[in-house]
N, C-alpha and C positions, 0 to 999 in steps of 0.2 A: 349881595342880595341875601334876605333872610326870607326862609318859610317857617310858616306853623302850620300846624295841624289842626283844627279846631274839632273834632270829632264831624262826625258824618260826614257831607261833602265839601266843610267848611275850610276854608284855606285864607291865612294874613298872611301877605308880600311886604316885605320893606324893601326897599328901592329908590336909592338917588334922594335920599330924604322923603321920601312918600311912602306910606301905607293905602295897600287894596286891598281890600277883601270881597274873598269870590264863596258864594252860599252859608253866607255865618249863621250856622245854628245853636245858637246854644244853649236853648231851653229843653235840653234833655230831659227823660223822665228820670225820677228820683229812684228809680230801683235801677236806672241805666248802669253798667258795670265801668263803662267809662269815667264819670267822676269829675263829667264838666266841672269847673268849678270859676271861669271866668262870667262876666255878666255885661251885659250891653254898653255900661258905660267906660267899661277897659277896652272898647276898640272902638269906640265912639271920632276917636280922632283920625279914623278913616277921610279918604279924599274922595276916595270912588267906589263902589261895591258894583258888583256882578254877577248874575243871579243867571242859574243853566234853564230853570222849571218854576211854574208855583206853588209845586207843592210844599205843604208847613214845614217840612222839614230841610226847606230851603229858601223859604222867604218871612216864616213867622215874626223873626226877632226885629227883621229891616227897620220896621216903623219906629220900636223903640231906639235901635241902634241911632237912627239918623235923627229921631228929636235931640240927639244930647250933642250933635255934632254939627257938622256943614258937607256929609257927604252926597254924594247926587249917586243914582241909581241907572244899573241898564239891564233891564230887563227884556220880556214879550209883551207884546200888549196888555193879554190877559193876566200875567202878573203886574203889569201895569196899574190894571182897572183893581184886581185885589189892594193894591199897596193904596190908592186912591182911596175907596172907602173904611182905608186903618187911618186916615186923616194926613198921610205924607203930600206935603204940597207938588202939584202939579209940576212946579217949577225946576223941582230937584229931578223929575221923573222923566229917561231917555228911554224910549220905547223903542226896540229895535224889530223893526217890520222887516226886512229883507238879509237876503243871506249874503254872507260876508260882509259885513259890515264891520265899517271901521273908523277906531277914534284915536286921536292924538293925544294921551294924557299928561305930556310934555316930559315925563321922565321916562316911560314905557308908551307905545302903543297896544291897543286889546282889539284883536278882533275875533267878530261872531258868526261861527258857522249853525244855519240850519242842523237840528239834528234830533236824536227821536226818542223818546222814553222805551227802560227793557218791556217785554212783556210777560210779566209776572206767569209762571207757569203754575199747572195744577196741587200738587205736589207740595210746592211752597204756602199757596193760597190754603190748602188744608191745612197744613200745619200752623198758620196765623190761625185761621177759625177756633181751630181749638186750643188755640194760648189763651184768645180774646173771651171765647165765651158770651159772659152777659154782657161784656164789655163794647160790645159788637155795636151798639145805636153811639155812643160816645164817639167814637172811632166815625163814624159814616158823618157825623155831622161836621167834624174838623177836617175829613177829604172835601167834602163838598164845598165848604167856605174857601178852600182853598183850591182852585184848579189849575192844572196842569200848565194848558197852553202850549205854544210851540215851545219846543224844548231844544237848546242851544249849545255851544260848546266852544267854550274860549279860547285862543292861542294868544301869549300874550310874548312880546317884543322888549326886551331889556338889554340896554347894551350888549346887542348883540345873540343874548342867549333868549333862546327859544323855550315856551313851556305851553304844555297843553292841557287844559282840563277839560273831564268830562263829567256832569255829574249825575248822567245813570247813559246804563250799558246798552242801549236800545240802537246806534248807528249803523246802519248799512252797509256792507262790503262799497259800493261807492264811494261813499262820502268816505270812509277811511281812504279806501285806493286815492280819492285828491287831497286830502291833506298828507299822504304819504309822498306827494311830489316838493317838499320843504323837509329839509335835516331840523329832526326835534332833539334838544337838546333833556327835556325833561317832561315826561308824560305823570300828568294825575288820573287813574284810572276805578271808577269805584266799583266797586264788589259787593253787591246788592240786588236783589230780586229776584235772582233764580236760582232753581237747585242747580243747575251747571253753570254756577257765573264764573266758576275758575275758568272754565274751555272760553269762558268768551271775552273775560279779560286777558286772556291768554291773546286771542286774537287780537286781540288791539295791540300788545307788544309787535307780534309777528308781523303786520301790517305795518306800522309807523316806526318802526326799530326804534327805540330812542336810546338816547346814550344813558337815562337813567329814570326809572318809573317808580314811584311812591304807589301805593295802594289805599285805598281811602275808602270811606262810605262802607267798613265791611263790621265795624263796632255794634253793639247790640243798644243802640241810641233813644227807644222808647219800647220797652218792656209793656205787657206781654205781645206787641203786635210786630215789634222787630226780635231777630235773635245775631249773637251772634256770628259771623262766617268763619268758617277752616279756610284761611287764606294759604296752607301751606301747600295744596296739589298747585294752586298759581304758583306760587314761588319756585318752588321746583322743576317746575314746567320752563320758565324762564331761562334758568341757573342752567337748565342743562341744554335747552336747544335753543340760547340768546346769548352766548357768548359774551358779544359789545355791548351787552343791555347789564348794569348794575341793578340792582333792586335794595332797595331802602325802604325797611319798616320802623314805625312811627307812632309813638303813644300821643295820647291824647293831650293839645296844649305844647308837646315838644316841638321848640325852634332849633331850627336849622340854618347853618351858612351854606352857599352854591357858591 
């Protein structure tokens, strides 16, 4: 099994001769420091994509991705009804109304748990304001075209090996505590949206142990409204009180074998 990275919560799986892809974004902004440099039609030969939220920075590129291809979609409704009027046919479009839900994609199985976007603290929200500036009406019109919706979080089933993504940090003590009753074999945890998202990506190791956690979603992916994260008080934090938990950091575009 191969992973990539795709910058922000974007992640391509190969498996058993299949390619997934789960939040492909990659219309970075051009001062991003990331350096996307792939484009819709290099993963166009996807089978299946998997989308956490609606926000643009997680369902923008779909419609393009999937006119160059044959892949079908599983999203929320409400990213549903967005993908709908970018012209994605109905037919390719699986809307996942209920929690745990689950599909057979014949070389993996993907299922989907309920689960909740972070909530942007004070602190952080200033500090956006004043990157943004006059930039501020731009920015409100591309949230709004894009809404949230129930926000979701994948566990996906590969010969055996276990992997979980999440693509923002908003989950519950609950819903972690029951997906904690399943051995994870590899956690995607992003690191975005609050000044303390190391403590609470933290939590998510601490809760789900997994035998190995990537970091994701913490690259500075649309300049001046996103910045940067210091992912290294998470790393640390892991290394010294997670033992059985490896930690794997990952540029942007870099594949990986599991």
């Amino acid at each position: 099994m191969k992973l990539q990275w795709l910058g922000t919560a974007g992640v391509a799986v190969e498996a058993n001769d299949q390619l997934f892809l789960i939040d492909p974004y990659l219309s970075s902004h051009s001062q991003a420091l990331s350096g996307q440099k792939l484009h819709p039609e290099d993963i166009a030969q996807a089978g299946q994509i998997f989308i956490t939220h609606g926000h643009f920075d997680h369902l923008y590129d779909i419609p393009e991705i999937m006119s160059q291809g044959t892949a079908s979609v599983y999203c929320s409704e409400i990213a549903a009804s967005t993908l709908l009027r970018e012209g994605v046919n109905r037919r390719r479009i699986n809307a996942v109304a209920a929690d745990a839900y689950s599909v057979d994609c014949g070389g993996y199985r993907a299922q989907a748990f309920f689960s909740r976007h972070i909530k942007f603290d004070i602190p952080l929200i200033a500090r956006a304001l004043l990157r943004v500036g006059t930039k501020y009406r731009g920015l409100v019109k591309i949230v709004k075209a894009y809404p949230q919706g129930q926000v979701l979080s994948w566990r996906f089933t590969i010969n055996g090996y276990t992997m979980h993504h999440f693509g923002s940090g908003g989950s519950t003590p609950e819903e972690l505590s029951r997906l904690a009753a399943y051995p994870l074999d590899l956690l995607l945890v992003p690191l975005q949206g609050h000044t303390h998202i190391c403590d609470i990506a933290w939590e998510y190791v601490r809760v789900l142990q997994p035998r190995l956690v990537i970091p994701i979603h913490h690259d500075n992916f649309y300049p001046p409204v996103s910045e940067a994260v210091d992912i290294s008080p998470f790393v640390q934090k892991v290394r010294q009180n997670c033992p059985g938990t490896e930690v794997r950091l990952m540029s942007v575009n870099e594949k990986i074998t599991l």
